[in-house]
N, C-alpha and C positions, 0 to 999 in steps of 0.2 A: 720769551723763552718758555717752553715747556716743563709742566714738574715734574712729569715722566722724563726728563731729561737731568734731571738734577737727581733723583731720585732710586737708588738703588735697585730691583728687583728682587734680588737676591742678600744673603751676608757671602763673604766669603771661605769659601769649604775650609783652608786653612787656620782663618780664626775660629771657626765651630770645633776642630781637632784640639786647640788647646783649652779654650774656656771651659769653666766648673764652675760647678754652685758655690758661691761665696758661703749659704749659712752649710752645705754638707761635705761640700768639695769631691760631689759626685757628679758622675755624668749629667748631660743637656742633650735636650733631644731639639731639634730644630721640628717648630709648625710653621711650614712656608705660608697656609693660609691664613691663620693669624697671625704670622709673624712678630714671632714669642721663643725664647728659649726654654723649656720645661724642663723641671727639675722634680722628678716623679718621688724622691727622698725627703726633699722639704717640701711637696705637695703646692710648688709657685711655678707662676711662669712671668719670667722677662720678658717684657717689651724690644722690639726693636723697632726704633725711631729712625727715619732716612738712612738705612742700612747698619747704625751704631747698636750694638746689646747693650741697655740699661743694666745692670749689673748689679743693682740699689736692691735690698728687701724689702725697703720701702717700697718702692716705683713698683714689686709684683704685684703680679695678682694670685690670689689666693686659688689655689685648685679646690675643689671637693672633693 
């Protein structure tokens, strides 16, 4: 079986409408090519894993 088969491309547009930053509970910008939710207030971006957003402050990565 294929991992590109199991494997998301996308999140979906509907749960990117509701999610927020956990540490500002501001807006998330979606980067399809990293495929990351950024959060330009707490200066982090989310991971997302097989189409799931990490959601952890831990789990970000720190912007500059």
């Amino acid at each position: 079986m294929s991992d590109a088969f199991n494997t998301p491309s996308s999140v979906d547009p509907r749960l990117l409408e509701v999610l927020v930053c956990p540490v500002t509970r501001g807006k998330l910008d979606y980067d399809r090519e990293r495929q990351e939710l950024v959060s330009q207030g707490a200066k982090l971006a989310y991971p997302i894993r097989d189409g799931v957003p990490i959601m952890l402050p831990e789990e970000a990565r720190q912007l500059d």
